[in-house]
CHARMM-style PDB file with segment names, atoms N, HN, CA, C and O in Angstrom:
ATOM      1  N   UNK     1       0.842  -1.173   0.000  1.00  0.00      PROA
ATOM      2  CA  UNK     1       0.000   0.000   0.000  1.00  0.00      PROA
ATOM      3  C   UNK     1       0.892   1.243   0.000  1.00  0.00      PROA
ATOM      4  O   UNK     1       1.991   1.120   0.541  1.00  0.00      PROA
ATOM      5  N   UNK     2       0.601   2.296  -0.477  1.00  0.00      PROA
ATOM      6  HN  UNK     2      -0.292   2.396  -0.916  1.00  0.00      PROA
ATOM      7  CA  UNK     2       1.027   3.491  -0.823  1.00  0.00      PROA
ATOM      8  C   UNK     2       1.393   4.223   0.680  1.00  0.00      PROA
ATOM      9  O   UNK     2       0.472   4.537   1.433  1.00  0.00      PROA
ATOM     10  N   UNK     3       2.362   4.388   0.928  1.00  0.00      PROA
ATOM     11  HN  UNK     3       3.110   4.133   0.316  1.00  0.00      PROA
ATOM     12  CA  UNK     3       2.881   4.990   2.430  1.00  0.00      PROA
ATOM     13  C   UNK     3       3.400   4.076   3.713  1.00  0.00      PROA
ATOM     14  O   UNK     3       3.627   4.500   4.846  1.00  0.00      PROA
ATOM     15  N   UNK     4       3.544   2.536   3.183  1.00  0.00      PROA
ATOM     16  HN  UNK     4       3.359   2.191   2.263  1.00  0.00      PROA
ATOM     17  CA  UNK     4       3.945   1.486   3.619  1.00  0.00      PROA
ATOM     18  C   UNK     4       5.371   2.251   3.879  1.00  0.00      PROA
ATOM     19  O   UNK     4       6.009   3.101   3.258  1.00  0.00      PROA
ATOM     20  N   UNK     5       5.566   1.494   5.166  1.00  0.00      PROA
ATOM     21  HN  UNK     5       5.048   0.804   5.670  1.00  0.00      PROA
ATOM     22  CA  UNK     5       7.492   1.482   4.708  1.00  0.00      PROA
ATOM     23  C   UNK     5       8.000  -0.413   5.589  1.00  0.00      PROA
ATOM     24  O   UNK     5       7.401  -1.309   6.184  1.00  0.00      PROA
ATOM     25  N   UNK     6       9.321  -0.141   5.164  1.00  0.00      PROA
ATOM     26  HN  UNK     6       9.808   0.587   4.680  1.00  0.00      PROA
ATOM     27  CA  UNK     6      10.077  -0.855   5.297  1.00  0.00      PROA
ATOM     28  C   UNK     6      10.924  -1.297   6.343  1.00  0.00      PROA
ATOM     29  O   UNK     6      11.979  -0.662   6.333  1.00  0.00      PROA
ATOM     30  N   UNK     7      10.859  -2.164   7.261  1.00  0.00      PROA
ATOM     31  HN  UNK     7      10.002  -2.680   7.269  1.00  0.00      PROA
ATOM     32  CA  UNK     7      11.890  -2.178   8.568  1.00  0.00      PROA
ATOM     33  C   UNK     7      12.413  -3.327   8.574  1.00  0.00      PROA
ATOM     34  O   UNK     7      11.912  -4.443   8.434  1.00  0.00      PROA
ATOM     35  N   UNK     8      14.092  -2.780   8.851  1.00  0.00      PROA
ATOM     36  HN  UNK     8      14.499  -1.874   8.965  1.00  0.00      PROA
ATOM     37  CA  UNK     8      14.884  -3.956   9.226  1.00  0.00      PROA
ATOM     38  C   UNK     8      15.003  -3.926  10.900  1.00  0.00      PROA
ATOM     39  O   UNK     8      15.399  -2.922  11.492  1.00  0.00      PROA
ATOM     40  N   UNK     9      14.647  -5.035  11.512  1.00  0.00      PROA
ATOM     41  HN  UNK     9      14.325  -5.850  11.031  1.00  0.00      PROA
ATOM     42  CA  UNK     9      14.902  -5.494  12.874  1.00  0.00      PROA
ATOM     43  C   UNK     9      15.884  -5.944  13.000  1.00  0.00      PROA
ATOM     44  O   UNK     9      16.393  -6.724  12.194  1.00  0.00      PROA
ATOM     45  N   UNK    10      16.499  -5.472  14.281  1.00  0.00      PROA
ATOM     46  HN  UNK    10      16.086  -4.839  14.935  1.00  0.00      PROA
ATOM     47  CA  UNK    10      17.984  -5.839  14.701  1.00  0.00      PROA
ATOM     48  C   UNK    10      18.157  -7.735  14.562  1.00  0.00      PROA
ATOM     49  O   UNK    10      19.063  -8.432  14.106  1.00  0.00      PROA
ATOM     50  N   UNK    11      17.235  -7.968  14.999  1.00  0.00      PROA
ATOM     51  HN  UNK    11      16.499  -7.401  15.370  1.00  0.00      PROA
ATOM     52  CA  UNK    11      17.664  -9.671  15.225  1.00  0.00      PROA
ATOM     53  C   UNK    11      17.038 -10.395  14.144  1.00  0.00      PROA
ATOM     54  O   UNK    11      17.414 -11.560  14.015  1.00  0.00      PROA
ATOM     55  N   UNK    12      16.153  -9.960  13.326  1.00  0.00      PROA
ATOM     56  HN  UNK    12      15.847  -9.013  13.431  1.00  0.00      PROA
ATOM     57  CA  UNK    12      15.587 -10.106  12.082  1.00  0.00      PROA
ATOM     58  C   UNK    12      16.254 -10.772  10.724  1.00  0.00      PROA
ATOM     59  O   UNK    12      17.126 -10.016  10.296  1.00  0.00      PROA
ATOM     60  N   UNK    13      16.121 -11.830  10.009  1.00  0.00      PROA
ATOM     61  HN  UNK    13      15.412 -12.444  10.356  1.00  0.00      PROA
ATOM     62  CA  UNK    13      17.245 -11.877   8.939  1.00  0.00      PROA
ATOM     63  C   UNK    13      16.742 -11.209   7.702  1.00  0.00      PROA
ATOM     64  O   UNK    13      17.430 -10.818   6.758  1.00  0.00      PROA
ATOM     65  N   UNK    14      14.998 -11.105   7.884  1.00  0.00      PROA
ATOM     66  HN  UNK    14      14.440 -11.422   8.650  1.00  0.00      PROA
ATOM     67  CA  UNK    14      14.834 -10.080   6.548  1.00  0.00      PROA
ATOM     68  C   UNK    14      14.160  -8.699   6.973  1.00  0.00      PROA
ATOM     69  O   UNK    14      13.800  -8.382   8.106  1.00  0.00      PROA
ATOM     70  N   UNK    15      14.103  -8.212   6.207  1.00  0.00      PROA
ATOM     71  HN  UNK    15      14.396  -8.470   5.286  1.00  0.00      PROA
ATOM     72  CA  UNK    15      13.304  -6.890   5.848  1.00  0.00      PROA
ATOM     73  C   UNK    15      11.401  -7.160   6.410  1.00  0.00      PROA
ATOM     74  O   UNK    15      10.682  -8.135   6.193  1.00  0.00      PROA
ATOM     75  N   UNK    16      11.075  -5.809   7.195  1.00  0.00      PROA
ATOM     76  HN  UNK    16      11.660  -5.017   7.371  1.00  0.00      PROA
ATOM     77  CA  UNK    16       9.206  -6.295   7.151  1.00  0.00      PROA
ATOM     78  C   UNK    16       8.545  -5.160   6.811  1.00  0.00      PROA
ATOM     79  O   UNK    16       8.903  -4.058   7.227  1.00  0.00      PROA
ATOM     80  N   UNK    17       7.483  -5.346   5.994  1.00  0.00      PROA
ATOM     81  HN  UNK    17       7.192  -6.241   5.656  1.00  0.00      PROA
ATOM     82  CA  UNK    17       6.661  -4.256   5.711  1.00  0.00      PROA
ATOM     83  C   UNK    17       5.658  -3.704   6.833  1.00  0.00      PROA
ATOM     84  O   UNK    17       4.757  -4.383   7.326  1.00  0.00      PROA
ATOM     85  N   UNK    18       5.965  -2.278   7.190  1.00  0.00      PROA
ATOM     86  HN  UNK    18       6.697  -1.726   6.790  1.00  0.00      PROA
ATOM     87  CA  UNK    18       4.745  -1.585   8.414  1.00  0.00      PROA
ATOM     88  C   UNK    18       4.394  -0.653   7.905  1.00  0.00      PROA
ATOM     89  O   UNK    18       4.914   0.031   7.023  1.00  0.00      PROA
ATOM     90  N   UNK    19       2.724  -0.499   8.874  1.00  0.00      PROA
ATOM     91  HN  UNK    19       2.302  -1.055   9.590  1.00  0.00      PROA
ATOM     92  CA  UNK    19       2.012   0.313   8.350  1.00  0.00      PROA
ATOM     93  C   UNK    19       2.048   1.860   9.297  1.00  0.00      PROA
ATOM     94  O   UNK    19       1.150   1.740  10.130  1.00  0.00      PROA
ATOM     95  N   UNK    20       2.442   2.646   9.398  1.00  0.00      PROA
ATOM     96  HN  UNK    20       3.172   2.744   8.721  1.00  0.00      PROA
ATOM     97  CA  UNK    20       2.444   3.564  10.200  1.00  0.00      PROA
ATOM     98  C   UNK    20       0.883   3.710  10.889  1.00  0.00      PROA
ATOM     99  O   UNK    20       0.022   3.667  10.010  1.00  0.00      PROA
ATOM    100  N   UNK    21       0.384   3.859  12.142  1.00  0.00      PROA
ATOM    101  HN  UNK    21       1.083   3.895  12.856  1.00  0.00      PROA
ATOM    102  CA  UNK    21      -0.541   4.109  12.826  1.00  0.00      PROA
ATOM    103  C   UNK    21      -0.595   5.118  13.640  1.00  0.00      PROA
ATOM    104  O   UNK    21      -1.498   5.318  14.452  1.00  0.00      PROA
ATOM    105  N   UNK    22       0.556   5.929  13.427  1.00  0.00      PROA
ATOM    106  HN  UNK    22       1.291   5.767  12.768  1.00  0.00      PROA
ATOM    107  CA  UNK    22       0.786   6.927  14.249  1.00  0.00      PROA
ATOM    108  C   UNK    22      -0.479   8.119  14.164  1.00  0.00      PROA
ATOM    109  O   UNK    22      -1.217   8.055  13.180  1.00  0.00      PROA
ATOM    110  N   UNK    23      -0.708   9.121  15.115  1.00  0.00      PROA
ATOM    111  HN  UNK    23      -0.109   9.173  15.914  1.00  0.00      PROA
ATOM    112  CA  UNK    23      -1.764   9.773  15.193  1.00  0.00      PROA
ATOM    113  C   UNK    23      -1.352  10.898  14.018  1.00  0.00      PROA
ATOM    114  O   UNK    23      -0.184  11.082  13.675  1.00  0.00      PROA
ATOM    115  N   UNK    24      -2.335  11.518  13.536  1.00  0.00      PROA
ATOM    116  HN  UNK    24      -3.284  11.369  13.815  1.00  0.00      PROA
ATOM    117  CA  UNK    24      -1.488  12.791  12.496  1.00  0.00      PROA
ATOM    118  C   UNK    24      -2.213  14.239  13.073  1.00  0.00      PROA
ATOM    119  O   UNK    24      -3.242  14.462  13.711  1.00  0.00      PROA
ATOM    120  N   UNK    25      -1.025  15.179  12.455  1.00  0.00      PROA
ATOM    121  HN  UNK    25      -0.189  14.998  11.936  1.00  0.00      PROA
ATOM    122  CA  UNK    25      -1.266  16.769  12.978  1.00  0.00      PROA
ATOM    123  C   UNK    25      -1.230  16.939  14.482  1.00  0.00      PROA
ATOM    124  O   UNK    25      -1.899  17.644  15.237  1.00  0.00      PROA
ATOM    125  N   UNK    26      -0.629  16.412  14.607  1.00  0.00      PROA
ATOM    126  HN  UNK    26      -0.086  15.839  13.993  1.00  0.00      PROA
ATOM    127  CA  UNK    26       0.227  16.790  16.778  1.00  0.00      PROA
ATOM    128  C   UNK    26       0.608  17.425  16.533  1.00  0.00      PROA
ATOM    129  O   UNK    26       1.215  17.584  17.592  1.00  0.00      PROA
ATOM    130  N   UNK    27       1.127  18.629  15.619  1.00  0.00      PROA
ATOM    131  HN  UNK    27       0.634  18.500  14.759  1.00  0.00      PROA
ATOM    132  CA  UNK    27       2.371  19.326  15.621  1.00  0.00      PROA
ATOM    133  C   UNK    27       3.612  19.112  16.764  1.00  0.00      PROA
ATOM    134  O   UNK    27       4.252  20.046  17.247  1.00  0.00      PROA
ATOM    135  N   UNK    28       3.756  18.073  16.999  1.00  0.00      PROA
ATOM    136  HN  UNK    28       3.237  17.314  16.606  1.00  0.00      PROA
ATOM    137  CA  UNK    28       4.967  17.562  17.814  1.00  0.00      PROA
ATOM    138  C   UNK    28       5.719  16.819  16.723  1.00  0.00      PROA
ATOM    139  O   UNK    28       5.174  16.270  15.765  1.00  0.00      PROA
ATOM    140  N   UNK    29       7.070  16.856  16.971  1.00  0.00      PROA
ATOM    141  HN  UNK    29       7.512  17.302  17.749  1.00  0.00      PROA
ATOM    142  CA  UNK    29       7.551  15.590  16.411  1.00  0.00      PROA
ATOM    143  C   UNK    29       7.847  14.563  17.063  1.00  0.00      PROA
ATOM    144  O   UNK    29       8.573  14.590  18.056  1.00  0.00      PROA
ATOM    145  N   UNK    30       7.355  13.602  16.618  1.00  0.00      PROA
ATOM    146  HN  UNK    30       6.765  13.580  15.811  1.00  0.00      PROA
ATOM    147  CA  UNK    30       7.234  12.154  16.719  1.00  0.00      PROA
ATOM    148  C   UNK    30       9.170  11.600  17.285  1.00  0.00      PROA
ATOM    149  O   UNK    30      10.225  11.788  16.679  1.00  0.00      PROA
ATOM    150  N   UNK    31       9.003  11.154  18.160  1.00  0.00      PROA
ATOM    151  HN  UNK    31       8.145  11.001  18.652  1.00  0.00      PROA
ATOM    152  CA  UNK    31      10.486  10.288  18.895  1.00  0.00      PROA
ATOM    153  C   UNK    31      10.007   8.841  18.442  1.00  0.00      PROA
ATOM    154  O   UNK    31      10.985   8.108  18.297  1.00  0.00      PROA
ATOM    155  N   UNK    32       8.792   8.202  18.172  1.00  0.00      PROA
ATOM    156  HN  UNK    32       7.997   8.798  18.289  1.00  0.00      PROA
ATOM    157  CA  UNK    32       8.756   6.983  17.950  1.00  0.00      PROA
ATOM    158  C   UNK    32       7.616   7.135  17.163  1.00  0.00      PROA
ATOM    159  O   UNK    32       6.885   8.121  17.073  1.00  0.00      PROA
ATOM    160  N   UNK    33       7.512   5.644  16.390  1.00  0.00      PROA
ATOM    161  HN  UNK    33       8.105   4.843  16.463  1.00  0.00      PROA
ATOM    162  CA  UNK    33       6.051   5.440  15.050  1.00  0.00      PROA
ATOM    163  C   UNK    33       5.334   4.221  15.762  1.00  0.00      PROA
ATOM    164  O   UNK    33       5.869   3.232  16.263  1.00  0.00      PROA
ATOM    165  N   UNK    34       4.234   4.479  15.695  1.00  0.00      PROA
ATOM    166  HN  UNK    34       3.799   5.282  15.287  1.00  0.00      PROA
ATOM    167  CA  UNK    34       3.151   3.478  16.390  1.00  0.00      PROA
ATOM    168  C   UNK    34       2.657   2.492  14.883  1.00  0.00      PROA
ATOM    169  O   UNK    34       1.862   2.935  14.054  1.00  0.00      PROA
ATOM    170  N   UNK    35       2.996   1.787  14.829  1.00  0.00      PROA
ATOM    171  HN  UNK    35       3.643   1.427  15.503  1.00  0.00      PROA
ATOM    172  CA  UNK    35       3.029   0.428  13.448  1.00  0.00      PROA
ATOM    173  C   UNK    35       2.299  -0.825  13.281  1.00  0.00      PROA
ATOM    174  O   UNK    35       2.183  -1.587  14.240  1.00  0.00      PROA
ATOM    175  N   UNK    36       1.790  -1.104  12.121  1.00  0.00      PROA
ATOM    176  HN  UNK    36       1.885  -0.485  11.342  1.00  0.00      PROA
ATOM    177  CA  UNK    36       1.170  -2.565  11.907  1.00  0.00      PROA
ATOM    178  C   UNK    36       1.728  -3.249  11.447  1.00  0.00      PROA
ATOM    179  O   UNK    36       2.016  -2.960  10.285  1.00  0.00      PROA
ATOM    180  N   UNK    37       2.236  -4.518  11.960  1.00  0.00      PROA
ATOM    181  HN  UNK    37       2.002  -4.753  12.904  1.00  0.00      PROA
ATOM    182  CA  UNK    37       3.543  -5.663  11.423  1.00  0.00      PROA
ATOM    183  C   UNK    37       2.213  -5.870   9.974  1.00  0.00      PROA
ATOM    184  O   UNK    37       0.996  -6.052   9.981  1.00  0.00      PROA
ATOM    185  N   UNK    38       3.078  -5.746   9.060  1.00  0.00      PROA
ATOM    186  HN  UNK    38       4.067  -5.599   9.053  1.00  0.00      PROA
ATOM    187  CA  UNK    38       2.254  -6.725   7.817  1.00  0.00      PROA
ATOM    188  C   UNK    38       2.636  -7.925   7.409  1.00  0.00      PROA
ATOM    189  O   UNK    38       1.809  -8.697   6.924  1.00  0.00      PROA
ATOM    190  N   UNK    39       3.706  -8.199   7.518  1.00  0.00      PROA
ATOM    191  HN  UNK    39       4.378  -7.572   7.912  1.00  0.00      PROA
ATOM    192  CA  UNK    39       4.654  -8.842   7.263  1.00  0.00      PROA
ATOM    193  C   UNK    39       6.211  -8.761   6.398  1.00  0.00      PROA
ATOM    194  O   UNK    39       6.557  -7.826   5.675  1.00  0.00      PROA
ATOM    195  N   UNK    40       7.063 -10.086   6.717  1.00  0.00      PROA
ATOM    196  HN  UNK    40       6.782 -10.846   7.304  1.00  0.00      PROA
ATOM    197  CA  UNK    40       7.706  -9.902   5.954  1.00  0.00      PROA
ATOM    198  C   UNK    40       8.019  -9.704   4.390  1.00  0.00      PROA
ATOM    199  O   UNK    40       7.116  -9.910   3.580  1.00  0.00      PROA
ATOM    200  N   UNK    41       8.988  -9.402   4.067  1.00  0.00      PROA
ATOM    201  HN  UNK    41       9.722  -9.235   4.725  1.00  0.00      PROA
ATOM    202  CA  UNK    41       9.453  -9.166   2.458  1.00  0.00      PROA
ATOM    203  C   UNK    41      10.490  -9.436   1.953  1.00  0.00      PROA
ATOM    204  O   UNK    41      11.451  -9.783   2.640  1.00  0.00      PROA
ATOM    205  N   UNK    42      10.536  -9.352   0.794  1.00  0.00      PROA
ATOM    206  HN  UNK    42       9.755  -9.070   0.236  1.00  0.00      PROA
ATOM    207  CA  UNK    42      12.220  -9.798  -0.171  1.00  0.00      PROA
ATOM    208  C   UNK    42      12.275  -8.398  -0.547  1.00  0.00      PROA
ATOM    209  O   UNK    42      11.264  -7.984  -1.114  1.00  0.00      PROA
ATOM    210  N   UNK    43      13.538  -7.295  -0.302  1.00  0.00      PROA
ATOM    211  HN  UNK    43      14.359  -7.632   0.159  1.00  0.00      PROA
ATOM    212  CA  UNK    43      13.856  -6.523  -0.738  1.00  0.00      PROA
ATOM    213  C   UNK    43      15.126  -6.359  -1.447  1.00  0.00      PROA
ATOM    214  O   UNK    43      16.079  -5.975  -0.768  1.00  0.00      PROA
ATOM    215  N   UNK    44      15.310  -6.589  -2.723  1.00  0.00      PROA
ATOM    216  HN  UNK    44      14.536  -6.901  -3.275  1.00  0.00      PROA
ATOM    217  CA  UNK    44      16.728  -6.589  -3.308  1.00  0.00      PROA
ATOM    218  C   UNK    44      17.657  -5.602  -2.487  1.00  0.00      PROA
ATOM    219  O   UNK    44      17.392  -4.414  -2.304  1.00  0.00      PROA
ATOM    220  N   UNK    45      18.504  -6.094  -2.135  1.00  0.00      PROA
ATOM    221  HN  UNK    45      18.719  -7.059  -2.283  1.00  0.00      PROA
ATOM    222  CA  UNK    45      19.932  -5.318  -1.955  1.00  0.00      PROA
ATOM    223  C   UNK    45      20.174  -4.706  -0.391  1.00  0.00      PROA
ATOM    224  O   UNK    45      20.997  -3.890   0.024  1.00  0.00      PROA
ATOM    225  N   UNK    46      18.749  -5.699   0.512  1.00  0.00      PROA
ATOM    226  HN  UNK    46      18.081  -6.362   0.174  1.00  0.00      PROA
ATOM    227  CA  UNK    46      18.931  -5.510   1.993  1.00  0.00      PROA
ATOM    228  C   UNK    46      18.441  -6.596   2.564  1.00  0.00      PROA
ATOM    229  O   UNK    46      17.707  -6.717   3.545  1.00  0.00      PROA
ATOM    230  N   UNK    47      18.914  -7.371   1.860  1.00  0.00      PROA
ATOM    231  HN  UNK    47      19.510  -7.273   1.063  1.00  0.00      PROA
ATOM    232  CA  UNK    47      18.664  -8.962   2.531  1.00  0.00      PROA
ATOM    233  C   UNK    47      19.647  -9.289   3.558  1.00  0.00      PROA
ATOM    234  O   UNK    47      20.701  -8.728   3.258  1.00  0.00      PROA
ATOM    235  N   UNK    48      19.778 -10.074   4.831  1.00  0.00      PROA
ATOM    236  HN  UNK    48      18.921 -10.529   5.074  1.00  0.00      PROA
ATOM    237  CA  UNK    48      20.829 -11.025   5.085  1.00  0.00      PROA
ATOM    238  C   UNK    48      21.566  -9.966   5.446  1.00  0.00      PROA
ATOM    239  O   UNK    48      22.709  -9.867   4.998  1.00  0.00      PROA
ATOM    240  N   UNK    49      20.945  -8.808   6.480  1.00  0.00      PROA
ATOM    241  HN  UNK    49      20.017  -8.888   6.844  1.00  0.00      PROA
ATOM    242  CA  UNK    49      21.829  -7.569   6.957  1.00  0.00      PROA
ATOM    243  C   UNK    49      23.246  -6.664   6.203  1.00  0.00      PROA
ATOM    244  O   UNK    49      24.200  -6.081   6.719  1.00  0.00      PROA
ATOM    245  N   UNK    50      22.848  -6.878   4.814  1.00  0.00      PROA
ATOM    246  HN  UNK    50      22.073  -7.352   4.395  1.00  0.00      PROA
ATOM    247  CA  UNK    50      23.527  -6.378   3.573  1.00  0.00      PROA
ATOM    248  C   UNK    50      23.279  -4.561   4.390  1.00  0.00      PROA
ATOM    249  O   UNK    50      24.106  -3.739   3.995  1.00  0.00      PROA
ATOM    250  N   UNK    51      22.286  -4.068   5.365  1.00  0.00      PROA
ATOM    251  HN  UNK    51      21.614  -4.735   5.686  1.00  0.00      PROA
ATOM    252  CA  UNK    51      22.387  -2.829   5.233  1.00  0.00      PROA
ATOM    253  C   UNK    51      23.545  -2.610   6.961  1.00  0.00      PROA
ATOM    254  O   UNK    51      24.398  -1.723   6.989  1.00  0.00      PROA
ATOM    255  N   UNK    52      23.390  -3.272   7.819  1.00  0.00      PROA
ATOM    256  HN  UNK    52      22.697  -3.992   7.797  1.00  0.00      PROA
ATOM    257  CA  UNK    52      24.067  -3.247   8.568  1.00  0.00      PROA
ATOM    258  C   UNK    52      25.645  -2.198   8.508  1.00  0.00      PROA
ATOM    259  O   UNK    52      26.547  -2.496   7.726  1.00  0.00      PROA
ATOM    260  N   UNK    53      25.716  -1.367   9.159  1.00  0.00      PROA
ATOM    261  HN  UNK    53      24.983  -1.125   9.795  1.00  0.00      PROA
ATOM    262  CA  UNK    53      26.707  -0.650   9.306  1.00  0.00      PROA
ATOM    263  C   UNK    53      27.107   0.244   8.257  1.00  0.00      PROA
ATOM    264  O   UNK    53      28.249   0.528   7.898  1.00  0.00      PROA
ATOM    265  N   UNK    54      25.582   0.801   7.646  1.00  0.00      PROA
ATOM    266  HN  UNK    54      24.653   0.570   7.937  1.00  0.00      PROA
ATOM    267  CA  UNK    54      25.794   2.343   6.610  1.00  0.00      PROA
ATOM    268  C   UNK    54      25.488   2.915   7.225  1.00  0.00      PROA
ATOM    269  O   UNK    54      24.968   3.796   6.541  1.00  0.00      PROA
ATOM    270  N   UNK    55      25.349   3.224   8.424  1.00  0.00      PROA
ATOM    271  HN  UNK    55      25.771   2.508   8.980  1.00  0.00      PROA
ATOM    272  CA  UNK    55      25.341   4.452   9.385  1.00  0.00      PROA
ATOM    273  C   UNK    55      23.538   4.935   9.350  1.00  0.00      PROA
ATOM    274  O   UNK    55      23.133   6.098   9.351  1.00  0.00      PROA
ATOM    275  N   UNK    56      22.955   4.090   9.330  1.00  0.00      PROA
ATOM    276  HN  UNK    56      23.284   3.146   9.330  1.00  0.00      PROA
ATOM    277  CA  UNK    56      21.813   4.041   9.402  1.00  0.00      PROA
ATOM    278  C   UNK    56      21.159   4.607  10.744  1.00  0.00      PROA
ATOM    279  O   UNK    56      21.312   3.654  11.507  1.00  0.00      PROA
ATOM    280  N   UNK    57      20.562   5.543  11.418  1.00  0.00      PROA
ATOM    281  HN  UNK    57      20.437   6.317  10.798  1.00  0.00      PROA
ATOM    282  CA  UNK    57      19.448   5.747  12.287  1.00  0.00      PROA
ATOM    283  C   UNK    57      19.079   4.804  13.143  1.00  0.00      PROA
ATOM    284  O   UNK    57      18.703   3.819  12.507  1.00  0.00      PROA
ATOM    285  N   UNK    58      19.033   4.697  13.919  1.00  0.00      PROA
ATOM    286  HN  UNK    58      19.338   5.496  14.436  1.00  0.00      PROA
ATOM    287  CA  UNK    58      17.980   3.580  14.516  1.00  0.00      PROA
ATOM    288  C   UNK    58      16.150   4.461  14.840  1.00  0.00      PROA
ATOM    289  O   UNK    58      16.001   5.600  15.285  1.00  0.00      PROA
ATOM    290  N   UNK    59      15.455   3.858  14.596  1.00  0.00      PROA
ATOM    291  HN  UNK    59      15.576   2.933  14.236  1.00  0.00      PROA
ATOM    292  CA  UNK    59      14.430   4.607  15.027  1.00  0.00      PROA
ATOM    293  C   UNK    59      13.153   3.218  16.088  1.00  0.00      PROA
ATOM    294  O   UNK    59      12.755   2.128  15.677  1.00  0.00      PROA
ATOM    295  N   UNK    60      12.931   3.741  17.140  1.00  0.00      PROA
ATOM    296  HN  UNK    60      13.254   4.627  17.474  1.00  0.00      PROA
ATOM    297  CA  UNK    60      11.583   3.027  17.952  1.00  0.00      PROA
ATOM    298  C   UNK    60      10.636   2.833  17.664  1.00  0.00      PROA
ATOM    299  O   UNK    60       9.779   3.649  18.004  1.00  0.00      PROA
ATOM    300  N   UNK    61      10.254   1.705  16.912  1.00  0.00      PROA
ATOM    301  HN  UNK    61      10.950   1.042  16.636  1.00  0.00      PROA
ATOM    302  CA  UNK    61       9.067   1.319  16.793  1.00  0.00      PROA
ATOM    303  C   UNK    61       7.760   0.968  17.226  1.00  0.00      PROA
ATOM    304  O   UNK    61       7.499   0.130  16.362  1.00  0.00      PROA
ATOM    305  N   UNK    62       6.843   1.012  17.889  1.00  0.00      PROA
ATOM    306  HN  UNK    62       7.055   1.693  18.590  1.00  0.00      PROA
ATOM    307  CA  UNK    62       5.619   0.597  18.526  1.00  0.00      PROA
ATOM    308  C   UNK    62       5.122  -0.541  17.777  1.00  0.00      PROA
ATOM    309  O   UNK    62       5.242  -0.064  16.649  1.00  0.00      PROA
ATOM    310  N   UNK    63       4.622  -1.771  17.581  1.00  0.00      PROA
ATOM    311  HN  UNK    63       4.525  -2.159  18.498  1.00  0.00      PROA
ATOM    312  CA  UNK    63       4.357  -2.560  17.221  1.00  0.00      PROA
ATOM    313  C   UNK    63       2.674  -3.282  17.564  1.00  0.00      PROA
ATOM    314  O   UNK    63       2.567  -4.166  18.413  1.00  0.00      PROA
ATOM    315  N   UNK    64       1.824  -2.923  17.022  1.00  0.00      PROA
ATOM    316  HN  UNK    64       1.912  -2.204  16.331  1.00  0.00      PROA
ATOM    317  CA  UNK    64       0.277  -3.257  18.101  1.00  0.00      PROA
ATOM    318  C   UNK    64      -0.311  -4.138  16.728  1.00  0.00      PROA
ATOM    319  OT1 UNK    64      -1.413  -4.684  16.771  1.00  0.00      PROA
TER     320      UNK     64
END
């Protein structure tokens, strides 16, 4: 779906698709995203922690 994104989990060997559930127009910014596991995915070229150590963000997920 259109605004899906993509998360790699630390202990995870693939990639999972979430749905953001976060509330909108808080004018706060968000420290964490409140998410719907959809499941996993095959994403060329971040399989098998291929992204591990590009200096990637970590960001907190909520998971419900």
């Amino acid at each position: 779906m259109v605004g899906d994104g993509v998360a790699i989990f630390s202990a995870a060997a693939t990639p999972f698709i979430i749905r953001d559930t976060s509330p909108r127009n808080t004018g706060q910014k968000m420290l964490h995203i409140n998410a719907e596991l959809i499941g996993d995915a095959y994403v060329h070229g971040i399989m098998d922690g291929e992204t591990i150590g590009r200096g990637e963000t970590l960001q907190e997920i909520h998971l419900h």
